[in-house]
Every structure is written in structure tokens, then in C-alpha cells.
C-alpha positions in Angstrom: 16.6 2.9 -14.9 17.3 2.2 -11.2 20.1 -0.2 -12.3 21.9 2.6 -13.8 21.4 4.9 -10.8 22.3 2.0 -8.0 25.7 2.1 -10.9 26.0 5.8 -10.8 25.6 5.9 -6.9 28.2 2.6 -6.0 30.4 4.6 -8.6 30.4 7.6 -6.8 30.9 6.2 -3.3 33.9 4.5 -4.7 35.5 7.4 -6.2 34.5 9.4 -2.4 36.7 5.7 -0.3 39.5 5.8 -2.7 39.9 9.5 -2.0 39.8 9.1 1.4 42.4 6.5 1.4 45.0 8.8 -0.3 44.0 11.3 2.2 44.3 9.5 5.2 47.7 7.5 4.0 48.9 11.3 3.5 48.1 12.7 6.5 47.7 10.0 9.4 45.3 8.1 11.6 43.0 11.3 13.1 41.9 12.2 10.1 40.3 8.6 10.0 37.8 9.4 12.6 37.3 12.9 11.5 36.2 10.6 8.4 34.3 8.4 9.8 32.7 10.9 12.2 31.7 12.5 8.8 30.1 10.0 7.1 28.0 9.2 9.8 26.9 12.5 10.0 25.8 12.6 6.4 24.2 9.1 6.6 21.9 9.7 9.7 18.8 9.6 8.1 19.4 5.7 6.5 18.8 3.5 9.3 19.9 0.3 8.8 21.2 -1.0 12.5 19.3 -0.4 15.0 16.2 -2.5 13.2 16.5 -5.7 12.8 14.4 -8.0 10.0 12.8 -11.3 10.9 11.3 -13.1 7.4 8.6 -14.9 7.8 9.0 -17.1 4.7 6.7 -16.7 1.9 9.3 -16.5 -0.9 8.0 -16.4 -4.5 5.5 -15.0 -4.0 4.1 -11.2 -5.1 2.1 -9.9 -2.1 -0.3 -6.7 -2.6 -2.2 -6.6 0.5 -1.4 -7.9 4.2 -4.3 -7.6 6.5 -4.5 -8.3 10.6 -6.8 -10.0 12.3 -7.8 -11.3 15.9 -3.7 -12.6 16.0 -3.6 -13.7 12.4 -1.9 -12.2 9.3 -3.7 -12.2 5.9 -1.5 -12.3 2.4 -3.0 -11.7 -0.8 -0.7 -13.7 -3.3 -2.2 -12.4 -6.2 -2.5 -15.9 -8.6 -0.9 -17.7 -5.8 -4.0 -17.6 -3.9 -4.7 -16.3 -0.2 -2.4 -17.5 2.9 -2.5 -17.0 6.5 -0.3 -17.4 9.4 -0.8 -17.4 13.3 1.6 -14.8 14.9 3.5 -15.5 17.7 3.7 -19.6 16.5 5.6 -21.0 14.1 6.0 -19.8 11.2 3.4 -21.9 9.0 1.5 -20.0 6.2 -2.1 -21.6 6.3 -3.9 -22.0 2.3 -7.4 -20.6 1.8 -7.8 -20.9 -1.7 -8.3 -19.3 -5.2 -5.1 -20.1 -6.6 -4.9 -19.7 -10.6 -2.1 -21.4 -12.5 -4.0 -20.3 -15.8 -2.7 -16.3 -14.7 0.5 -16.0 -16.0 0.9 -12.0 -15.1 1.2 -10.4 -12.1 -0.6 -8.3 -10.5 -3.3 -6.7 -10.6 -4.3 -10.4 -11.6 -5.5 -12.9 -8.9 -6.1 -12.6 -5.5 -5.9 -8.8 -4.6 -7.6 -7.6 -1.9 -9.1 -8.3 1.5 -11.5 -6.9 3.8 -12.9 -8.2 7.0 -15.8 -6.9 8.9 -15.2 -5.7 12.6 -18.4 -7.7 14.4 -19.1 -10.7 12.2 -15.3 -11.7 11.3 -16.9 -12.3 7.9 -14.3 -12.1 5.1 -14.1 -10.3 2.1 -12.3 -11.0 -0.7 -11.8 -9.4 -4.7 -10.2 -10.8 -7.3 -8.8 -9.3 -10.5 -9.0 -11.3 -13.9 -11.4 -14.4 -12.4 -12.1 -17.4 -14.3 -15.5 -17.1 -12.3 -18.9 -16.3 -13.8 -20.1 -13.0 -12.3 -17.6 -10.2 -10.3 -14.3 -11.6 -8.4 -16.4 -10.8 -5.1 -16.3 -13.1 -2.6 -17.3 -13.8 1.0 -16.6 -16.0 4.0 -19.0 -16.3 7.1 -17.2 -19.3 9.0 -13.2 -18.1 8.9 -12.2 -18.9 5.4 -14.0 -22.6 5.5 -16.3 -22.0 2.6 -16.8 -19.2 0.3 -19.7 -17.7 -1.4 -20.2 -15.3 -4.6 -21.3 -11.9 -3.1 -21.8 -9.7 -6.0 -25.8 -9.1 -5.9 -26.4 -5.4 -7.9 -22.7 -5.7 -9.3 -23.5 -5.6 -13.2 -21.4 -8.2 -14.8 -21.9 -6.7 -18.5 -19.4 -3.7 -18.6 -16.1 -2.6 -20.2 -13.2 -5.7 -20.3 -11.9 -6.3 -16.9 -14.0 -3.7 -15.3 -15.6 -6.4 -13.1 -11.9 -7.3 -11.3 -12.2 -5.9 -7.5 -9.2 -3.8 -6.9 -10.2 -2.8 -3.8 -12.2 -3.3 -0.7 -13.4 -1.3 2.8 -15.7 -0.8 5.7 -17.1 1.6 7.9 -15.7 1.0 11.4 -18.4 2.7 13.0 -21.5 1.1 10.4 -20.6 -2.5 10.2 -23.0 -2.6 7.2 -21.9 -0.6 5.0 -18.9 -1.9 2.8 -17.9 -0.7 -0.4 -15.7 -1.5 -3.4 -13.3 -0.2 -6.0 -13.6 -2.1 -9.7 -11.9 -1.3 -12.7 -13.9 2.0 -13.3 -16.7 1.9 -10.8 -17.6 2.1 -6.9 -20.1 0.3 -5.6 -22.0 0.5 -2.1 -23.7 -2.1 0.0 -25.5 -1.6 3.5 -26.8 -4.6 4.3 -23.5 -6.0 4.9 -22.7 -7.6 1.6 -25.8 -8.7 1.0 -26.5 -6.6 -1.7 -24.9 -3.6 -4.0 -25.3 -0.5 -5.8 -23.7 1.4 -8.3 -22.7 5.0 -6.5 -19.8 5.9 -8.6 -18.4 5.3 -12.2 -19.0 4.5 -15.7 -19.6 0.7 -16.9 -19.0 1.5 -20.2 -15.3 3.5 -19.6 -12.1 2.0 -19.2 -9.8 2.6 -16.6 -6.9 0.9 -14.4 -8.9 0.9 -11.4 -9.8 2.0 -7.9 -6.5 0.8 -5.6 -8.0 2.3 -2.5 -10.9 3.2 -0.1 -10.0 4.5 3.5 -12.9 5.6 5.7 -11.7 8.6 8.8 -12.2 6.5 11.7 -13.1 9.9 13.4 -15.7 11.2 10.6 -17.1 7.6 8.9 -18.8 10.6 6.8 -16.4 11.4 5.1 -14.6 8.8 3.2 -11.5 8.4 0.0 -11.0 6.7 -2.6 -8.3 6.7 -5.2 -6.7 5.3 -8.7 -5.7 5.2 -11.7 -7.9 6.6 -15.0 -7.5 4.7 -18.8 -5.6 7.4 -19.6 -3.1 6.8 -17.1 -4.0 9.7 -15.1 -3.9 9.4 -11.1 -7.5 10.5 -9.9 -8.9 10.6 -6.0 -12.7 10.7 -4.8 -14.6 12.2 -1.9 -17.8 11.2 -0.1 -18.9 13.2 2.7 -22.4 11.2 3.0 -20.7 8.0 4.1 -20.4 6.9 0.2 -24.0 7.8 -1.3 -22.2 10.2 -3.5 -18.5 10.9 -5.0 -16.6 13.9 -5.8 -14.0 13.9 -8.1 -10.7 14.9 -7.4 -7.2 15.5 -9.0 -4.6 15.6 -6.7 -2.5 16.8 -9.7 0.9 19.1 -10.1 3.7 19.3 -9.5 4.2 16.0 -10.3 8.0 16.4 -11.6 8.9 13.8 -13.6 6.6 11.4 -12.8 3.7 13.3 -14.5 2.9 12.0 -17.7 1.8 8.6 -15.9 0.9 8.2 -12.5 -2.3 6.9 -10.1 -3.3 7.1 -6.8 -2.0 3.6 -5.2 -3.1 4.1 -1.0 -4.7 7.0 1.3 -4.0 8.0 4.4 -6.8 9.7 6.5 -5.8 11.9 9.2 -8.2 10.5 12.6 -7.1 13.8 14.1 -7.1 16.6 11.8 -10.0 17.6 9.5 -8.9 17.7 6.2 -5.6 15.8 6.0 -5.0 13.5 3.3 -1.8 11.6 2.4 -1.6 9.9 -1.3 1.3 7.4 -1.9 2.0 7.7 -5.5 4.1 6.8 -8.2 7.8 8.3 -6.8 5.9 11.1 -4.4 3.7 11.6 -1.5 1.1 14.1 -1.7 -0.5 16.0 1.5 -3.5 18.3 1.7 -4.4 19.8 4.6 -8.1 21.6 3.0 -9.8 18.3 2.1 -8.2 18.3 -1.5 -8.6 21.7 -2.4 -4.3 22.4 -2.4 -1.7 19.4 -2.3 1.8 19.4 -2.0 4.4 17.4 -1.8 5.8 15.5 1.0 8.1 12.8 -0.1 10.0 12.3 -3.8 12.0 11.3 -6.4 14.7 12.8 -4.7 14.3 10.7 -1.8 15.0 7.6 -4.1 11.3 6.2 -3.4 10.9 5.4 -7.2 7.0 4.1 -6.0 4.7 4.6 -2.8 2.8 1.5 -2.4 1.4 1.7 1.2 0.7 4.1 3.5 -0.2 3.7 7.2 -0.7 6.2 9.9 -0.8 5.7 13.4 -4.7 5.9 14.6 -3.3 7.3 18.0 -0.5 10.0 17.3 -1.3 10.9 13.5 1.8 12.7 13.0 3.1 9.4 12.4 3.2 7.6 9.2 5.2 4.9 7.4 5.2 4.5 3.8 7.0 1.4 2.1 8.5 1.9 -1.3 12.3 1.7 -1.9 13.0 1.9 1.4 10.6 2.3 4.5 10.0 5.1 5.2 8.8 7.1 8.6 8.0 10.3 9.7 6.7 11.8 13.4 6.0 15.1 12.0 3.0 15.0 9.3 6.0 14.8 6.7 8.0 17.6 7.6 10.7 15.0 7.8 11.6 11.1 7.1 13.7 8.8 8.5 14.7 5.7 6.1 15.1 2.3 6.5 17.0 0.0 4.4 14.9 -2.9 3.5 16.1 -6.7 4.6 17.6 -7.1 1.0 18.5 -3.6 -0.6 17.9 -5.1 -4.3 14.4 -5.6 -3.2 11.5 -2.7 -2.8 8.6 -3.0 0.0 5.0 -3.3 -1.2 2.2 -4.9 0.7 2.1 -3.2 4.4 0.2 -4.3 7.6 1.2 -2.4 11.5 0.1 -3.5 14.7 0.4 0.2 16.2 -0.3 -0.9 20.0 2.8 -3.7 19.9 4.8 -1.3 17.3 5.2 -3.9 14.8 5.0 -3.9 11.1 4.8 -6.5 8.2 6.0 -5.9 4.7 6.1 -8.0 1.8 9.2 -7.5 -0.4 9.9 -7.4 -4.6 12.2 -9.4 -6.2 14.5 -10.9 -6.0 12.8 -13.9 -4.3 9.9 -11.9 -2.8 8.9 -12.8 1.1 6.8 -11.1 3.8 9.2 -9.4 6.9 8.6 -8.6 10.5 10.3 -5.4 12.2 9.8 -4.2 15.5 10.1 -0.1 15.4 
């Protein structure tokens, strides 16, 4: 499908230059800059030159979650295993483990997603289709040296796949409490890890999974999750007792043509205003401003973003947000607007995303062809 639009577009474009050529052989050189003044004008909001690109290798591999860390970037490389780099060195992608050669799909098989706790550095990490008796939880107390199983209270006897970890997340303000998304269930743990319970789900059910659990830095109440239900259908949850308890949400029409199957793939939690929820989705970005009571929408098809994979909004001005999907995409008003960025490679779509806010800098890994992770200064 996006082949035969890239087709239709180039197509179009053509027909627009080769009209402009007999126009401009017919009637003189100022009408070239009126042209060119034109096209700029109609172009404004694709940014492509003042932003400049910097790979930092990591070709071939698929990349669904990019974490920072005291200086160091995390990539989960899916059955590739997890990698880390050093920033501001050279560019030398450090292994940690749990590579699979036996996984010959992509995601949401392998190594997934990462969490690491504020005070104790301790590393999280989940795993989707393990080889591994038990849950794909795992944790690390020394930097990634040795791992342990950490899936005490996680049942192990549910619904195929429903033990893969599709998502992890703390409390920024309760270092203890951490919880994680599985294929069709939520668990809780307060003791750091240590231990879990069930708080939201059915063992038995089947379902996609839970892509994403954001905490509001400025109410660790109240807390999201979101996903994807067996029957294709995207679903979002709210706690407002710091995860004890779930409501369930659907964050549904108008969903336009991407309605029959979607899911909930990140959250965005407004620090600054009560109430204010982004959802990247499948070709659309939702937005409630009344805690998921209305939604609208913010970002679409019609903005050729085909698929929202990451969200991220800036903890200090949240009227500022970037999204990756086709492009990258930014706004400074809440989503009133977007500017967009042309990716390194425009055959390629961003997925994984990672900012550094205070140095306004953002990672990005890319799709095919060839894959990679990215630097841009914005």
C-alpha cells in the first residue's frame, strides 16, 4: 500500500516539474522564483535541512525500545539480544545478552523491553517468546553483569504466549513499585521486583498485549496503560491508586480507516495538565483532555503517519511532544500543529524513541531497509 502511494505521490510531483518547465520556458526567468518561492511556501512544514542525522551504527537490527541512562543508551534488539553504547565516545555498541537465533520473527519476539529503577540502577528486562522456564522477566543488580529470573507471583500456567513481557515501568516517586504489561495481564510489585501480583487481566484470555505503562511524574497516582485486545481491538487502562486497581478504557472512534484493527502502541502523560493523555496509534494520535472520558484526534492518516510507535513529551514544557512514525514528528502546541521531519533514509519509518530533553537530543531507531539507531540534535 505505501509503495503505491510513494508511486502516486513521485507521479504527481512529476506531472506538477514538467508543467512548470513549459511554463517557465514560455514565459521567462521571474517566474522561476515566483516558483520556487511557491513551493517553498507549500513545503514549510517538511523539514529536512536544518536537522542533520548522525547514525550511530547498529544496522540489521529491529529496535523496539531505546532507554537512557546515567550517559548510556539502551537498545532492545528484539532476538538480537540487548546492546548498549557510551555517548559522547566512540561509537561501540556494548553486548549484554539474551540473543536467540532459534526466533526467526520479529517482533514482539525477543528482547522487548527495558526498565531501570531510579535509586538502585537495577535493570529490568522482558522478553517475548523465551526459551526460558518461567516469565521472560529478568533483572540485573550489578550493571548488566549477571542476570537473575524475577518473576515471583507471575503465574506461568496461562493462555499461549501470555507470559511474554511486553512492557515494563516504575514509579519515579516510589522506587518500589514497578509494574508490567504481559500478553493479557498487569502485574504489580512493591518490594522492588522482589515479588508480584496479579492486579489486572485474565490468564485464561488471549490478547496481543500490554505495549505500554506511563506513570504522571506529577500525580504517581494516577497511572496508563495501553494495548492491543485478541480481537484486535486497541484498549487503554486507568489506575488512580498508583496501580492497585484498573479501569478499562476505549479510546475508540473516529478511527477512519484504520478502525477495524488497531491498539494502543505508547502514552503520553501530560506532567502539567490534569487529564491529558496522548495515544500513538496505528496511523493517528489520540488526545483527551478529561482523563479519557472524550478523545480526539490529533495527528492522521492524512498526515502520512501510516503508524505511531513512540511518543515522548517534554517533562518541562508539555506542549511539546515528538512522535516517530513515518516521519518525526513535533508539535509546541499540545497538537494543534506539527512540524515534520524527514527521516535519515525516506524509504525507512522511525520506531524505537529515546530524548535527552535538557541537551535537546533525540535517538531513533529506523525500519528497513537496513535498520540503524540515529542521533538528531533539535
Amino acid at each position: 500500500m505505501d509503495f503505491f502511494r510513494r508511486w502516486k505521490a513521485v507521479s504527481k510531483m512529476q506531472s506538477l516539474v514538467n508543467k512548470q518547465k513549459r511554463w517557465i520556458t514560455g514565459l521567462g526567468l521571474p517566474l522561476l522564483f515566483v516558483l520556487l518561492i511557491t513551493n517553498c511556501q507549500d513545503n514549510d512544514s517538511i523539514d529536512n535541512d536544518l536537522h542533520k542525522w548522525q547514525s550511530l551504527g547498529f544496522e540489521g537490527k529491529l529496535v523496539p525500545e531505546l532507554v537512557l541512562s546515567d550517559n548510556y543508551l539502551y537498545a532492545c534488539a528484539g532476538k538480537d539480544g540487548l546492546f548498549r553504547i557510551k555517548l559522547n565516545g566512540l561509537i561501540k555498541w556494548e553486548y549484554l545478552g539474551f540473543a536467540d537465533s532459534t526466533l526467526f520473527r520479529e517482533l514482539p519476539y525477543g528482547v522487548t523491553s527495558l526498565f531501570i529503577e531510579g535509586s538502585t540502577k537495577t535493570i529490568f528486562l522482558g522478553i517475548g517468546s523465551h526459551k526460558t522456564s518461567g516469565t521472560g522477566l529478568f533483572r540485573s543488580e550489578d550493571n548488566g553483569e549477571t542476570w537473575m529470573s524475577s518473576d515471583s507471583g507471575i503465574s506461568t500456567e496461562q493462555y499461549p504466549r501470555s507470559t511474554d513481557i511486553s512492557s515494563i515501568n516504575g514509579s519515579s516517586s516510589k522506587e518500589d513499585r514497578i509494574l508490567v504489561g504481559l500478553t493479557t495481564t498487569v502485574y504489580l510489585s512493591i518490594d522492588g521486583g522482589l515479588s508480584w501480583n496479579l492486579v489486572w487481566g485474565n490468564r485464561d484470555a488471549g490478547g496481543l498485549g500490554i505495549n505500554a505503562i506511563r506513570f504522571n511524574s506529577a500525580a504517581p497516582n494516577n497511572i496508563w496503560a495501553g494495548g492491543e485486545t485478541g480481537r484486535f481491538a486497541p484498549i487503554a487502562l486507568r489506575s488512580t491508586n498508583s496501580g492497585e486497581t484498573w479501569e478499562l478504557i476505549y479510546p475508540l472512534p473516529p478511527l477512519g480507516p484504520y478502525g477495524v484493527d488497531n491498539a494502543v502502541y505508547d502514552i503520553a502523560v501530560d506532567p502539567a495538565i490534569n487529564g491529558t493523555i496522548y495515544l500513538g496509534m496505528l496511523g493517528l494520535i489520540m488526545k483527551t483532555t478529561d482523563a479519557g472520558k472524550t478523545w480526539h484526534r490529533v495527528l492522521g492518516w492524512e498526515d502520512t503517519i501510516h503508524r505511531n510507535w513512540r511518543l515522548a513529551i517534554n517533562p518541562n514544557n508539555s506542549q511539546e511532544l515528538l512522535a516517530t512514525g513515518s516521519r518525526l514528528y513535533r508539535t509546541t502546541d499540545g497538537g494543534q500543529s506539527w512540524q515534520k521531519i524527514l527521516p535519515p533514509d525516506e524509504r525507512i519509518a522511525l520506531y524505537a524513541l529515546a530524548v535527552d530533553w535538557g541537551k535537546r537530543v533525540l535517538y531513533a531507531s529506523a525500519s528497513s531497509p537496513g535498520n540503524g539507531i540515529y542521533k538528531l540534535t533539535f
